[in-house]
mmCIF file of the N, C-alpha and C atoms, coordinates in Angstrom:
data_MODEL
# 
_entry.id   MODEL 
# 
loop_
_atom_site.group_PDB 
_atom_site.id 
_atom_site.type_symbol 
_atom_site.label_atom_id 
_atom_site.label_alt_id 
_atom_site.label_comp_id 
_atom_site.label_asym_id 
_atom_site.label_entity_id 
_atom_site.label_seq_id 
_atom_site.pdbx_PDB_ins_code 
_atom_site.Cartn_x 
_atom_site.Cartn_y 
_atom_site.Cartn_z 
_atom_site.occupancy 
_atom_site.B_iso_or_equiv 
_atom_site.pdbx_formal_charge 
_atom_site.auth_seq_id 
_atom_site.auth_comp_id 
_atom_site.auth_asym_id 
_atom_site.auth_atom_id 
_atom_site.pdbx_PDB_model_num 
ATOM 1   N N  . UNK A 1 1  ? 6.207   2.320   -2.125  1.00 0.00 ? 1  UNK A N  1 
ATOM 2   C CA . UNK A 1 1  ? 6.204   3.355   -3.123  1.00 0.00 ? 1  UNK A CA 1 
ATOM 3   C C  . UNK A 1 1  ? 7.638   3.538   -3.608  1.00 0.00 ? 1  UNK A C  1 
ATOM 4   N N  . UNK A 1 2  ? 7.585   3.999   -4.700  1.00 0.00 ? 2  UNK A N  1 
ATOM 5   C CA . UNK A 1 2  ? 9.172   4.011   -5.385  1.00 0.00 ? 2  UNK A CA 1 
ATOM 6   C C  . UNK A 1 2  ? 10.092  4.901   -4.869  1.00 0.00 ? 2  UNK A C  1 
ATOM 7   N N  . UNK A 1 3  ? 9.789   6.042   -4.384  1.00 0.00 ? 3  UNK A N  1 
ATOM 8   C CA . UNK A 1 3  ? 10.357  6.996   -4.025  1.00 0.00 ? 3  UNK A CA 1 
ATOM 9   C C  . UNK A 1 3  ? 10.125  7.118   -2.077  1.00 0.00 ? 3  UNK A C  1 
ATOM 10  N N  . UNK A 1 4  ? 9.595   6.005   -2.002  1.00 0.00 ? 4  UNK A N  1 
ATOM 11  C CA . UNK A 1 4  ? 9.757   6.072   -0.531  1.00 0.00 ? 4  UNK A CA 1 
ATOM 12  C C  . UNK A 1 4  ? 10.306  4.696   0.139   1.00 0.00 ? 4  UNK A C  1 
ATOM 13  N N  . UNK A 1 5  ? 10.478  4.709   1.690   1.00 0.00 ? 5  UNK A N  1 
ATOM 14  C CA . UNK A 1 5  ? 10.667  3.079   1.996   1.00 0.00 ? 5  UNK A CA 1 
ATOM 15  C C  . UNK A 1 5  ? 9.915   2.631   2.508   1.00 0.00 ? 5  UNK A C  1 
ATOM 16  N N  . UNK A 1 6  ? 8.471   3.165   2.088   1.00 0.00 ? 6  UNK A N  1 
ATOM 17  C CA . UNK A 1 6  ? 7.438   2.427   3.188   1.00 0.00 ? 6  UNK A CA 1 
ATOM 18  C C  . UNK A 1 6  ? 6.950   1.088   3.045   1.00 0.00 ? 6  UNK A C  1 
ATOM 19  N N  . UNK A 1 7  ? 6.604   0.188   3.909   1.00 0.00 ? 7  UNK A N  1 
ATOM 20  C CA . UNK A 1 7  ? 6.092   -1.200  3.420   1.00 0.00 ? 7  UNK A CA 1 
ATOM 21  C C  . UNK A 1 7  ? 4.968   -0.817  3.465   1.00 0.00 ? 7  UNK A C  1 
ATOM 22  N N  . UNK A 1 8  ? 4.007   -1.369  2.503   1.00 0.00 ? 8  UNK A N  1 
ATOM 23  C CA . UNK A 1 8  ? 2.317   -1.467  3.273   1.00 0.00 ? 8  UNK A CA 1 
ATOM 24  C C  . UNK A 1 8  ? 2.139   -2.470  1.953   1.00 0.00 ? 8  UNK A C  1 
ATOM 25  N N  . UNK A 1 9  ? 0.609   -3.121  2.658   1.00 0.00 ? 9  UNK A N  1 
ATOM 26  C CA . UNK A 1 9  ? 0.412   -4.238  2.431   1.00 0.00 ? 9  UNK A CA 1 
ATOM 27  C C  . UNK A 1 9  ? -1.100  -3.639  1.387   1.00 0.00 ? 9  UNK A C  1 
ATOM 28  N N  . UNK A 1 10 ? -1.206  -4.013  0.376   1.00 0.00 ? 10 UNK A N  1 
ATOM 29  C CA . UNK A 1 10 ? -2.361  -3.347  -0.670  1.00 0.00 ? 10 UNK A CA 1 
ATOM 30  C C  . UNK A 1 10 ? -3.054  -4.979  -1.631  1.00 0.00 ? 10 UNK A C  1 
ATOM 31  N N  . UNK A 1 11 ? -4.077  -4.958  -1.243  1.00 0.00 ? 11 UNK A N  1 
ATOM 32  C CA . UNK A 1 11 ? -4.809  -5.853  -1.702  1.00 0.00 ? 11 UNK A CA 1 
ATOM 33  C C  . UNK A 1 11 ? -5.198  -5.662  -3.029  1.00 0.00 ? 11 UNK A C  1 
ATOM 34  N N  . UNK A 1 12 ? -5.051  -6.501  -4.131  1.00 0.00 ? 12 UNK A N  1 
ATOM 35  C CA . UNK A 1 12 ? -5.027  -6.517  -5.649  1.00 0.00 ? 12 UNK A CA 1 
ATOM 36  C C  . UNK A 1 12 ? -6.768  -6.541  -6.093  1.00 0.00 ? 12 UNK A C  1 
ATOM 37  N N  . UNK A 1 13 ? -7.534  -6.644  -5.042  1.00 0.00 ? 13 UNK A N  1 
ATOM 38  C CA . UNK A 1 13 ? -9.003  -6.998  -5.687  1.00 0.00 ? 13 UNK A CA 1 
ATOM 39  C C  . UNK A 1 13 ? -9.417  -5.706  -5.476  1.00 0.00 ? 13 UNK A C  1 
ATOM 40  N N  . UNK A 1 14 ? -9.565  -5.097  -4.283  1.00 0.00 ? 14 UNK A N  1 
ATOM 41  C CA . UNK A 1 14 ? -10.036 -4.108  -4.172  1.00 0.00 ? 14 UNK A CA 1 
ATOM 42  C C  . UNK A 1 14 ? -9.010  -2.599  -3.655  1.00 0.00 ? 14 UNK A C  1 
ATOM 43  N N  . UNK A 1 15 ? -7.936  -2.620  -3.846  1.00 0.00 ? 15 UNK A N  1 
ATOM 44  C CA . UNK A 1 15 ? -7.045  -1.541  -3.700  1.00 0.00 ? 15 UNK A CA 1 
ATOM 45  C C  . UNK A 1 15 ? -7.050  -1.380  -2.342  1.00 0.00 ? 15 UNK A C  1 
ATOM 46  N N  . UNK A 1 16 ? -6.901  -1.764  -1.287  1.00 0.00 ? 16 UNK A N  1 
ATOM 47  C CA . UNK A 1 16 ? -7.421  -1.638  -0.119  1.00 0.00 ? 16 UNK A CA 1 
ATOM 48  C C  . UNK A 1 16 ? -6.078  -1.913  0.491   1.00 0.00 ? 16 UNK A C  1 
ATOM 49  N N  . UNK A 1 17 ? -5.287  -0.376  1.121   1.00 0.00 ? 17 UNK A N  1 
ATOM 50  C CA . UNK A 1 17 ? -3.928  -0.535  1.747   1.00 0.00 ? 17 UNK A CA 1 
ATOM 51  C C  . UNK A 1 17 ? -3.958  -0.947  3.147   1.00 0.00 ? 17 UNK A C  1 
ATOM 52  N N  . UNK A 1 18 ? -3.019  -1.787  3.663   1.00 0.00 ? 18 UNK A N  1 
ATOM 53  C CA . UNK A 1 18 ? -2.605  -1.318  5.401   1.00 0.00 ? 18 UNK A CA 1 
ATOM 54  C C  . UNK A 1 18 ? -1.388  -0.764  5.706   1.00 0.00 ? 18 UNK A C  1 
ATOM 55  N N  . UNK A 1 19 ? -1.188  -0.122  6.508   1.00 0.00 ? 19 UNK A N  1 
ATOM 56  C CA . UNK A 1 19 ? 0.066   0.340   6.716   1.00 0.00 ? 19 UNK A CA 1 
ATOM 57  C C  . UNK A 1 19 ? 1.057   -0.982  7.406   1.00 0.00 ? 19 UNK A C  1 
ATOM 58  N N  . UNK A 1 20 ? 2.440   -0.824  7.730   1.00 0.00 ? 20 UNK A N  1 
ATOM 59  C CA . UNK A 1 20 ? 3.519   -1.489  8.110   1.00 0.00 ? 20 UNK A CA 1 
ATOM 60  C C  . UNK A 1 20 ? 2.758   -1.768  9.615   1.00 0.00 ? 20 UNK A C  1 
ATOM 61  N N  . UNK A 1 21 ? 3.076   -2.500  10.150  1.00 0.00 ? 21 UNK A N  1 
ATOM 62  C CA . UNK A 1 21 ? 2.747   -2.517  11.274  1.00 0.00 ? 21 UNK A CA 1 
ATOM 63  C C  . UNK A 1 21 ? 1.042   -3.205  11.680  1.00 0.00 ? 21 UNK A C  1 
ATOM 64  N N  . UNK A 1 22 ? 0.173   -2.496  10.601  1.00 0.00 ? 22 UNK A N  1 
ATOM 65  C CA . UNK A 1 22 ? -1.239  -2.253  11.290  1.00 0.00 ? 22 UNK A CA 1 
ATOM 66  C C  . UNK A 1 22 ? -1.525  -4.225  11.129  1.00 0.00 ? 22 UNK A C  1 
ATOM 67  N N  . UNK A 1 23 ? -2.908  -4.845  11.248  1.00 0.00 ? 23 UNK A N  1 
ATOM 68  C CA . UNK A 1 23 ? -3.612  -5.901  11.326  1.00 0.00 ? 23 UNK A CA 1 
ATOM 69  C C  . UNK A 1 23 ? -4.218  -5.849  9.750   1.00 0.00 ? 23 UNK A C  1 
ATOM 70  N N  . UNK A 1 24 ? -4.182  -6.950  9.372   1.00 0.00 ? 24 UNK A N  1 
ATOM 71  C CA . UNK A 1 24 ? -4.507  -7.201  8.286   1.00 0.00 ? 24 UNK A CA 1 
ATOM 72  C C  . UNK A 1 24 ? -6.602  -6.997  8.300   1.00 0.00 ? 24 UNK A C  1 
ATOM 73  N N  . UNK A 1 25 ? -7.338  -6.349  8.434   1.00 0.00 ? 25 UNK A N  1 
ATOM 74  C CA . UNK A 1 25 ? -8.702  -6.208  8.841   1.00 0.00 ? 25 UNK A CA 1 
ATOM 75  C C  . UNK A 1 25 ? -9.318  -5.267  8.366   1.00 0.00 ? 25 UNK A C  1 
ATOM 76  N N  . UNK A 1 26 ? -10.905 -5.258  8.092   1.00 0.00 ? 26 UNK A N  1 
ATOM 77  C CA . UNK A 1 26 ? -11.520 -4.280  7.671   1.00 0.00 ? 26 UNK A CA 1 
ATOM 78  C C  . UNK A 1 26 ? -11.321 -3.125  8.613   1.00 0.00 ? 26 UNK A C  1 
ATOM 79  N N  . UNK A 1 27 ? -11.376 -3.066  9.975   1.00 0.00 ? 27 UNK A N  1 
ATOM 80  C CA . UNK A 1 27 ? -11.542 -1.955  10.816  1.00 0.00 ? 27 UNK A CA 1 
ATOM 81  C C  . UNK A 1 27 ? -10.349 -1.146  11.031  1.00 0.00 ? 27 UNK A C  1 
ATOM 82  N N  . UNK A 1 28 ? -9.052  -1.589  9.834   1.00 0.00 ? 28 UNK A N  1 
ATOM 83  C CA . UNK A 1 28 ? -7.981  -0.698  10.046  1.00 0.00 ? 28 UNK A CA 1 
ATOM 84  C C  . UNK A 1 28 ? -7.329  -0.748  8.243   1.00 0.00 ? 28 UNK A C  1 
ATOM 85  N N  . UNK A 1 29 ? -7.984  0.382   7.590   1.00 0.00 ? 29 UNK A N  1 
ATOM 86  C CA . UNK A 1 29 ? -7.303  0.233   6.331   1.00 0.00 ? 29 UNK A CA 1 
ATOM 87  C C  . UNK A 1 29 ? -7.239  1.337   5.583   1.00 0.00 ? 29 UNK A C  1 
ATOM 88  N N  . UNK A 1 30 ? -6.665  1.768   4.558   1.00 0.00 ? 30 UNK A N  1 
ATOM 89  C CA . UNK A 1 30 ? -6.641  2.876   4.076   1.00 0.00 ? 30 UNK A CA 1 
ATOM 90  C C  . UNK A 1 30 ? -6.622  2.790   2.438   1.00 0.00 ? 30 UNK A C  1 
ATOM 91  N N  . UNK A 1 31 ? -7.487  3.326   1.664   1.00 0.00 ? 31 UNK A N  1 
ATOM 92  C CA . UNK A 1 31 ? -7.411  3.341   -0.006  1.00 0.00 ? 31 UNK A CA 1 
ATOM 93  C C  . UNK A 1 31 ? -6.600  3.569   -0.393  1.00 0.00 ? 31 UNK A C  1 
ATOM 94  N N  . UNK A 1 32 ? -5.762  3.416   -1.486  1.00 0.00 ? 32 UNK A N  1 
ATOM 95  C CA . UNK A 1 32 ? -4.926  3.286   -2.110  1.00 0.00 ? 32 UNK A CA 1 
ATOM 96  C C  . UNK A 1 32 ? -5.092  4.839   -3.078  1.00 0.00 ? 32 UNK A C  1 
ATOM 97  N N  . UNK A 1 33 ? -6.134  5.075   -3.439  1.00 0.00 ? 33 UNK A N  1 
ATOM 98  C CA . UNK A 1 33 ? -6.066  6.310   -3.768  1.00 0.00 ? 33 UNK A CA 1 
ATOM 99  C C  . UNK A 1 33 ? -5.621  7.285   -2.931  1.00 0.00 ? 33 UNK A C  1 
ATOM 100 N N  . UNK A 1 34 ? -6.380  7.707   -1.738  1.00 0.00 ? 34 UNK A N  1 
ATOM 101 C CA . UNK A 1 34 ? -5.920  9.130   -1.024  1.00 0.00 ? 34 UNK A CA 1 
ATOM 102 C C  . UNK A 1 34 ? -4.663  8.578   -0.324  1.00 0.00 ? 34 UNK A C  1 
ATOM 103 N N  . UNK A 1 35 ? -4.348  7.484   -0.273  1.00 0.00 ? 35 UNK A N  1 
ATOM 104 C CA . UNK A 1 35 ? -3.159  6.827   0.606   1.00 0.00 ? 35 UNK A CA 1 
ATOM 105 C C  . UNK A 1 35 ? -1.594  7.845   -0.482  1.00 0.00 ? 35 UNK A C  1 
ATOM 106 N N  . UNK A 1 36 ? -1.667  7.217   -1.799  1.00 0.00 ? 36 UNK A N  1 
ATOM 107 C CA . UNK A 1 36 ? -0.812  7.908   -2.700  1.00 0.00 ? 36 UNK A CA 1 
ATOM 108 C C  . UNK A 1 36 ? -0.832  9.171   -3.152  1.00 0.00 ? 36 UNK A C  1 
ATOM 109 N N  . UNK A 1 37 ? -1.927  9.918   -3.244  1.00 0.00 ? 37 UNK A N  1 
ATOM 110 C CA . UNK A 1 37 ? -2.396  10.825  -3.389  1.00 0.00 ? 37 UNK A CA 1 
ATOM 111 C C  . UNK A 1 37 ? -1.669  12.047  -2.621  1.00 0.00 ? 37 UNK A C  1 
ATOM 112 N N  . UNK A 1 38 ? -1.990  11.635  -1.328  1.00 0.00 ? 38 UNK A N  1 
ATOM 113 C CA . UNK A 1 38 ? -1.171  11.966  -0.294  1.00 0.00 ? 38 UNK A CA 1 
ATOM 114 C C  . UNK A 1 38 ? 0.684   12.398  -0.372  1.00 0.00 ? 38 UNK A C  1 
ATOM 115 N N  . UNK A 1 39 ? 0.438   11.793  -1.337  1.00 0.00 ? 39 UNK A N  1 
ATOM 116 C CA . UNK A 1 39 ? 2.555   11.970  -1.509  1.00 0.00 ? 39 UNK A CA 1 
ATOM 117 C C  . UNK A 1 39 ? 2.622   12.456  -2.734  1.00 0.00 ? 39 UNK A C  1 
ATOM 118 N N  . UNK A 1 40 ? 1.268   13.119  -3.451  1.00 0.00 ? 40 UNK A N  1 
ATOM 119 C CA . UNK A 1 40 ? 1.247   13.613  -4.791  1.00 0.00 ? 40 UNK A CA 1 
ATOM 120 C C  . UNK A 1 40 ? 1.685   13.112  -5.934  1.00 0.00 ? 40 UNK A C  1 
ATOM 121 N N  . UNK A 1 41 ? 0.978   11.222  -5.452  1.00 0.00 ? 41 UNK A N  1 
ATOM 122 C CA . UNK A 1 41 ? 1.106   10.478  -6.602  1.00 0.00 ? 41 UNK A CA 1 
ATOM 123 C C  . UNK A 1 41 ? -0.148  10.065  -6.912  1.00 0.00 ? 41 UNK A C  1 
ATOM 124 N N  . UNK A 1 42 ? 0.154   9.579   -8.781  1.00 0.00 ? 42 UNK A N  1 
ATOM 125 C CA . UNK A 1 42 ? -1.576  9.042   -9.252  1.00 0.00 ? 42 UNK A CA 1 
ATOM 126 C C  . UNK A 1 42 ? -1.597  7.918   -7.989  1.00 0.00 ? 42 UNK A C  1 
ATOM 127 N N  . UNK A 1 43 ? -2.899  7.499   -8.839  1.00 0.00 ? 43 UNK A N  1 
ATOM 128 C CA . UNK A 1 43 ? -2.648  5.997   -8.008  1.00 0.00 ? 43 UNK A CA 1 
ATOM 129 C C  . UNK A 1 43 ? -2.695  4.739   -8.759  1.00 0.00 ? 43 UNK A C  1 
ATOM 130 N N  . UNK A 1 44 ? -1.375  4.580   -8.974  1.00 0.00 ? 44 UNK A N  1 
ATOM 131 C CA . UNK A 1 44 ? -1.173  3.712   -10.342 1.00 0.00 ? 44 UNK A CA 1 
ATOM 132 C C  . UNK A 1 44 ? -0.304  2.670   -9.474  1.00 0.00 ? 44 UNK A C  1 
ATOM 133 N N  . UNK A 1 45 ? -0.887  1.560   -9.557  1.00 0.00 ? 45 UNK A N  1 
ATOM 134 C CA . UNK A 1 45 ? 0.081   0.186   -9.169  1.00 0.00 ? 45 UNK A CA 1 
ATOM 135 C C  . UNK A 1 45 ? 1.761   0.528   -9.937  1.00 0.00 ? 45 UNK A C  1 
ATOM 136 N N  . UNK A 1 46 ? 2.053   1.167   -10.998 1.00 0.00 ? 46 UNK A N  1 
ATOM 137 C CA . UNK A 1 46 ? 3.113   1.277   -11.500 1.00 0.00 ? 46 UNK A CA 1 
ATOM 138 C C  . UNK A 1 46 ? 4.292   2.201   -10.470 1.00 0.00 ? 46 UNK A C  1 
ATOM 139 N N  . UNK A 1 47 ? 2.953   3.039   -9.653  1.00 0.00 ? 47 UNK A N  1 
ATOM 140 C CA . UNK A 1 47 ? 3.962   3.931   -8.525  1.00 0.00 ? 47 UNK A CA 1 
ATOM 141 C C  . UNK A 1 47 ? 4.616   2.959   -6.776  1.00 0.00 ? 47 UNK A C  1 
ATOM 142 N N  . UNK A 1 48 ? 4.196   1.363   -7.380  1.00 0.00 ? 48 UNK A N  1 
ATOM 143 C CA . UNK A 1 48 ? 4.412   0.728   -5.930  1.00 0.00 ? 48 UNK A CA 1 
ATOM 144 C C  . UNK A 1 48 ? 5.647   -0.227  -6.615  1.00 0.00 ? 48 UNK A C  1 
ATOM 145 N N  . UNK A 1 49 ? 6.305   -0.583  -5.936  1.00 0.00 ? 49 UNK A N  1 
ATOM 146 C CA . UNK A 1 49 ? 7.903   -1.550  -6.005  1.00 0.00 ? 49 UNK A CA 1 
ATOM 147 C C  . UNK A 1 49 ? 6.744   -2.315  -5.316  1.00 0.00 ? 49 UNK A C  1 
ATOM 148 N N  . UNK A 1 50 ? 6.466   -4.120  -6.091  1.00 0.00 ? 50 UNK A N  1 
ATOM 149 C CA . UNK A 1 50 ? 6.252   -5.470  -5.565  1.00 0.00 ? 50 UNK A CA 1 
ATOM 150 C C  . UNK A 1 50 ? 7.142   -5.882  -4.504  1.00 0.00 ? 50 UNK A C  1 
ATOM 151 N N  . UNK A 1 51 ? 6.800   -6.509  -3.511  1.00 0.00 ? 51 UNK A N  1 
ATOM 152 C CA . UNK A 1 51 ? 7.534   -7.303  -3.065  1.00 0.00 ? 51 UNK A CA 1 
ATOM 153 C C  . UNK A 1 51 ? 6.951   -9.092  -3.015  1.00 0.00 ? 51 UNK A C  1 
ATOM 154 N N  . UNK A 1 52 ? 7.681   -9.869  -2.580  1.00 0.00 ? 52 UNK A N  1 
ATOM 155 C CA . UNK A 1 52 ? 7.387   -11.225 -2.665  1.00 0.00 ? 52 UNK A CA 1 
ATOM 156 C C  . UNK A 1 52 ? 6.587   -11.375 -2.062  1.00 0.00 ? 52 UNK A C  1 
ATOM 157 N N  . UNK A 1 53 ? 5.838   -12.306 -2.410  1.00 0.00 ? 53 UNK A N  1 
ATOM 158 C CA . UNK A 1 53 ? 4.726   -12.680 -1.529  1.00 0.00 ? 53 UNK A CA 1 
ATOM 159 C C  . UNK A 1 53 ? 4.943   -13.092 -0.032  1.00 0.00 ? 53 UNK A C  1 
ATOM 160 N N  . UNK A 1 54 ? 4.682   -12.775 0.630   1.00 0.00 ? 54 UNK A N  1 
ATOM 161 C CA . UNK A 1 54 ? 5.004   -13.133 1.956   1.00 0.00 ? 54 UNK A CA 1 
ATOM 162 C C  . UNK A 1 54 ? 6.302   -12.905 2.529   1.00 0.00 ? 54 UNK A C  1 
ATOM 163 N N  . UNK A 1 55 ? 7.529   -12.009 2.082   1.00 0.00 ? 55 UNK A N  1 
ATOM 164 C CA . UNK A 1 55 ? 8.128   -11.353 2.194   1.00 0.00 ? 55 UNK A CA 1 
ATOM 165 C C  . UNK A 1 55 ? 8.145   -10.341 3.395   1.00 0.00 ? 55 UNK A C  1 
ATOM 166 N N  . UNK A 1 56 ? 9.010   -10.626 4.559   1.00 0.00 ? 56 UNK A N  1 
ATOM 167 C CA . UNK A 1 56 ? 9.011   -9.365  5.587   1.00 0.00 ? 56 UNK A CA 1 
ATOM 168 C C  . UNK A 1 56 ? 10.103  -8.855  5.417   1.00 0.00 ? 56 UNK A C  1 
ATOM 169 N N  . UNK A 1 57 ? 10.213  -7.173  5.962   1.00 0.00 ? 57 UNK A N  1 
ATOM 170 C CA . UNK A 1 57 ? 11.375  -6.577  5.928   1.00 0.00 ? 57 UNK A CA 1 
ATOM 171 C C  . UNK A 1 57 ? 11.934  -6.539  7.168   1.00 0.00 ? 57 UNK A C  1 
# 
C-alpha cells in the first residue's frame, strides 16, 4: 500500500490478498476489499505500489 510498508502478495484474477509471511493457499487469505478498507482505503489497485514479479524484500 502506498502509504504503508506492508508486503502482501494480491492475486490479479480474483483480488485475493496474503499477507507477508503467510502460504500462498486457499485456507489462508484475505480480500482485497476489507483488507484496504481496513486502512480506510477504496480498493483500487491504484492504492498498491507493484513490485517485481518475484521480487522479495
Amino acid at each position: 500500500m502506498r502509504e504503508r510498508a506492508d508486503v502482501i502478495k494480491v492475486c490479479e484474477e480474483c483480488d485475493t490478498v496474503w499477507l507477508e509471511g503467510q502460504t500462498v493457499s486457499p485456507a489462508a487469505y484475505t480480500d482485497l476489499d476489507p483488507y484496504l478498507s481496513g486502512f480506510g482505503k477504496e480498493p483500487l489497485w491504484s492504492n498498491l505500489v507493484p513490485l517485481e514479479r518475484g521480487a522479495q524484500r
